[in-house]
DRENKEDO-647849 format. One record per residue (C-alpha): residue in three letters; z, y, x. Coordinates in pm, whole numbers, plus 50000, padded with zeros to 5 digits. Example, Ala and Ser with C-alpha at 12.3 -4.5 7.8 and 13.67 -1.06 7.14 Angstrom:
residues 2
ALA507804955051230;SER507144989451367;
END
This chain:
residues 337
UNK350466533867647;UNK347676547567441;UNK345566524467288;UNK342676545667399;UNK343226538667738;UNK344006502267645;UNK340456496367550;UNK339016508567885;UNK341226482668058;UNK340036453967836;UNK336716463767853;UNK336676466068297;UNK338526425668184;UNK335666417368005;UNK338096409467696;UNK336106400067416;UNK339056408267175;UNK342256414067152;UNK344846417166859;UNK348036434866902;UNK350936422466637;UNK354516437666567;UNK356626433266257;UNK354606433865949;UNK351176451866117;UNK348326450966320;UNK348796476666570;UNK345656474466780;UNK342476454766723;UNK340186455567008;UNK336196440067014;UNK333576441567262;UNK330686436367015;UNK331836438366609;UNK332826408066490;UNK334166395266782;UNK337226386666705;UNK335906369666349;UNK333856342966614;UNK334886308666647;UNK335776305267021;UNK336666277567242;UNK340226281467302;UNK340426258467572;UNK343886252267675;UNK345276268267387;UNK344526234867187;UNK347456222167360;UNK349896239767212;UNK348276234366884;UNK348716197866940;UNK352096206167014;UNK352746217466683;UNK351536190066533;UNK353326164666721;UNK356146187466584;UNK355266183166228;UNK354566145966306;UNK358306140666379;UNK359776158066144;UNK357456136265846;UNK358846107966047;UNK355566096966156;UNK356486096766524;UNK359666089066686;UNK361626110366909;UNK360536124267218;UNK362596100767422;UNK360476075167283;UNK358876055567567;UNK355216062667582;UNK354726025467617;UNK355526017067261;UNK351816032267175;UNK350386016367459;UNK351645984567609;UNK349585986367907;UNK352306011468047;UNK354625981267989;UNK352995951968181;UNK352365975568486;UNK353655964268848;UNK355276000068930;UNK358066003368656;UNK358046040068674;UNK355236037468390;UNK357746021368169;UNK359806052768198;UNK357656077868036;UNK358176086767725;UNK357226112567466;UNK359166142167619;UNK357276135568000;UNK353846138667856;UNK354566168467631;UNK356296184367928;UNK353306170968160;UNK356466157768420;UNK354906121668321;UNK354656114668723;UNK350986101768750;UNK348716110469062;UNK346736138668908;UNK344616168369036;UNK342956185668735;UNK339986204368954;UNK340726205369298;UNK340816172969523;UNK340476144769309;UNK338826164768996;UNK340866141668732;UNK339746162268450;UNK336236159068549;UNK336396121868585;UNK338576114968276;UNK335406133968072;UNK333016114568232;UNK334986079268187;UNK333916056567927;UNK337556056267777;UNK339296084067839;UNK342946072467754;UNK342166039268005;UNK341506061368234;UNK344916080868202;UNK346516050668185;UNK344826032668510;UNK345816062068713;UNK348386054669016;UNK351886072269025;UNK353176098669238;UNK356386104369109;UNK359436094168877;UNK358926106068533;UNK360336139368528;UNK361066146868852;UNK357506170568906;UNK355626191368676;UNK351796186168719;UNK349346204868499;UNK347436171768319;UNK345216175268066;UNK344956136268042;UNK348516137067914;UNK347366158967603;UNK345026131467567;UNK347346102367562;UNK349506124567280;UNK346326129767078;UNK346006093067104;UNK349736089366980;UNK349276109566712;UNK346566090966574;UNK348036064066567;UNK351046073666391;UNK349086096166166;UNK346376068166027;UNK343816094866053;UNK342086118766278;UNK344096147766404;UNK341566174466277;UNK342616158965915;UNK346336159965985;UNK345956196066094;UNK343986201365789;UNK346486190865544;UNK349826204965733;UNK348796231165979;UNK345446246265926;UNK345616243765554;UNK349086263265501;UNK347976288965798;UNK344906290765577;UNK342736285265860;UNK338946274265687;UNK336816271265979;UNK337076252566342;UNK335436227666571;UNK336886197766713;UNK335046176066945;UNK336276140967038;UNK336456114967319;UNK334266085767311;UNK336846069267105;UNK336476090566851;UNK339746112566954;UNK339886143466900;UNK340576165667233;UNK344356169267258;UNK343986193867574;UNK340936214567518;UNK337976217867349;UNK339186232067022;UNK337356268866858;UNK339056288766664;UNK338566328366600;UNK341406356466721;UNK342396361166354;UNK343236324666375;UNK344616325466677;UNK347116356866556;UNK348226335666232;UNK349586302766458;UNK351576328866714;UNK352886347866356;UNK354366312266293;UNK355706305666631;UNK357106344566563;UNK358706332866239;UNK360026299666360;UNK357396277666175;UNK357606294765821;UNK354266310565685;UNK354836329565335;UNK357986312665261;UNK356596273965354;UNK358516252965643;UNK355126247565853;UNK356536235066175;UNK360316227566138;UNK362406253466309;UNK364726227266510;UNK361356210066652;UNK359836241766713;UNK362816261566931;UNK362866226367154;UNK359356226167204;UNK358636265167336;UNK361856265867523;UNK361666260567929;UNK361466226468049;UNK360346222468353;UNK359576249568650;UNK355606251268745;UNK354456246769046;UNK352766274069275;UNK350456290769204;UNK351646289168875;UNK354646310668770;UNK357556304168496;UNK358126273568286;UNK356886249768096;UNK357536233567702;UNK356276210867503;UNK352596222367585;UNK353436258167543;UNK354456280667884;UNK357716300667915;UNK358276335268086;UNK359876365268101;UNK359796401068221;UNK362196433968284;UNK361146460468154;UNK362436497268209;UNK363996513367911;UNK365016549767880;UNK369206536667789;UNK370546573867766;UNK370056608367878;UNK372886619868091;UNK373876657568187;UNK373496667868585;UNK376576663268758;UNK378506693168935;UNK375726685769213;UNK373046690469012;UNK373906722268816;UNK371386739868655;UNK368786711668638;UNK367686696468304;UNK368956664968137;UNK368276633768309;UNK366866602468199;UNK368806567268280;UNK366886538768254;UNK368246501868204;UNK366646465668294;UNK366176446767960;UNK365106409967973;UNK362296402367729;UNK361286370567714;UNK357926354867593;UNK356256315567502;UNK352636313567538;UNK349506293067477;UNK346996296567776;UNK343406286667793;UNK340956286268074;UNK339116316868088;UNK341226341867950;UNK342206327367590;UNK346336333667503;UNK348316334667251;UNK351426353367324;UNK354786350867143;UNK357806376567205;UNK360156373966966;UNK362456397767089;UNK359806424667024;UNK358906404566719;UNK355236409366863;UNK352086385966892;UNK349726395467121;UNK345836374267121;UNK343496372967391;UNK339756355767360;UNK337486358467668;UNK333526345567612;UNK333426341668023;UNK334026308868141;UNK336366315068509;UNK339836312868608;UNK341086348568447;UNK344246359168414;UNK343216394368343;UNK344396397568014;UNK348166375768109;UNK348456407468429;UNK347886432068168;UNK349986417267915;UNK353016416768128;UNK352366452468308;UNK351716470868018;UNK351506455367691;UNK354946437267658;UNK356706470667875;UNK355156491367621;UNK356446474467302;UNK360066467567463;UNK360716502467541;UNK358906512667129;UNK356086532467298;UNK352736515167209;UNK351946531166867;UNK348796534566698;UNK346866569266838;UNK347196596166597;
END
């Protein structure tokens, strides 16, 4: 693919950037308006996976426990409820979002919308009824990434935004962000976060480089493998898997294997081309609106999406796996000369 025609197709997206990472380069650097990709954005659901990584980093300081940890150890409410299902979800069920509590995050019951407008948003998680064992469904629950912010807190002795500061913003050398918080003075473990692209790009680089960043262990490499590898199978309409607050996919991509000579049958004719199905997977941060991050280490590419427009897009995740991610696997997407 030429990046020329590239840029048409995230323009007709309405992409506001997009930065295109392999090896040790910038390939492709996309912008609606100049600047764009310099602009602190929300990122929406991306701050999930951020949180992810710090829950990571959390672990491995000893801070936090493992993930089998039950959840009710930071909150003894889940303890002294009449269903005992609550007293089986621990650390791994909430970063996995398989925790098992009645949740709709828009449709029906608008959770989300009614966790925001609660008085205390981790009460609120925590009041909610159950609908299934702990781990036995995967619902998308952005009160989950909550109750983990609230975790981390605790363990931490400080605000989140400071313990990114010291062990994940600071080494990424990230300088600027905004955080907001829940009533409680939380910071937003599921959304709400604003970063820029640039930003963006260096925390997929060290998901790409298994948690080092210029020779520093960031995000330990045992923690971090665990955490983007697939957990637990969406549910439709999603598609693929699901981590510790990162998603999971894969595609197969066509790759010229060989050129073969005609057979007796086909004397006379030119060289043909075989082509071969390769795997490639990918781990990805996802944000409402068209924010992602996109990791594919077996292209050793990152791939950043920001979107200004505020609707259910996946735009930029169709064009990623059609033509982005076939492009790099087979070596064709190359600067234009």
């Amino acid at each position: 693919m030429e990046f020329s025609h590239l840029a048409s197709r995230l323009a007709s997206c309405d992409i506001t950037s997009c930065l295109i990472h392999r090896g040790d380069e910038l390939l492709f650097q996309y912008e609606r308006e100049k600047g764009a990709s310099r602009e602190l954005l929300p990122i929406n659901s991306c701050t999930k996976s951020v949180l992810s990584a710090l829950v990571c980093i959390a672990m491995d300081k000893g801070l936090l426990p493992g993930p089998d940890t039950p959840a009710g150890d930071f909150f003894p409410v889940l303890l002294r409820d009449p269903d005992g299902r609550k007293r089986r979800i621990t650390l791994r069920h909430l970063l996995n979002l398989t925790a098992g509590f009645r949740w709709q995050e828009f449709g029906g019951i608008r959770s989300f919308p009614k966790m925001t407008r609660s008085p205390d948003w981790i009460q609120y998680v925590l009041g909610q009824p159950m609908a299934h064992e702990p781990g036995a469904v995967w619902t998308y629950n952005s009160g989950v990434s909550q109750l983990l912010a609230g975790i981390l807190a605790q363990a931490a002795g400080e605000t989140i935004a400071r313990f990114a500061e010291q062990h994940l913003f600071g080494p990424l050398g990230i300088e600027r962000y905004e955080w907001p918080s829940d009533p409680q003075g939380i910071h937003t473990g599921g959304f709400g976060l604003k970063l820029t692209a640039h930003d963006l790009l260096r925390f997929g680089l060290l998901y790409l480089r298994q948690g080092m960043r210029e020779g520093q262990v960031v995000v330990p490499r045992g923690l971090l493998l665990e955490s983007v590898k697939p957990a637990a199978a969406a549910r439709p309409p999603e598609r693929g898997w699901y981590g510790w607050h990162w998603w999971a996919d894969e595609i197969v991509a066509e790759i010229e294997a060989t050129k073969q000579p005609p057979s007796p049958r086909e004397a006379g004719r030119a060289d043909r081309a075989v082509t071969a199905g390769r795997r490639v997977p990918y781990h990805y941060a996802r944000g409402f609106g068209g924010q992602f991050v996109f990791v594919a280490p077996d292209v050793d590419a990152v791939v950043v999406f920001t979107r200004k427009t505020q609707n259910r897009c996946l735009a930029p995740h169709t064009l990623f796996r059609e033509a982005i991610l076939p492009a790099l696997a087979g070596g064709s997407l190359s600067p234009d000369e």
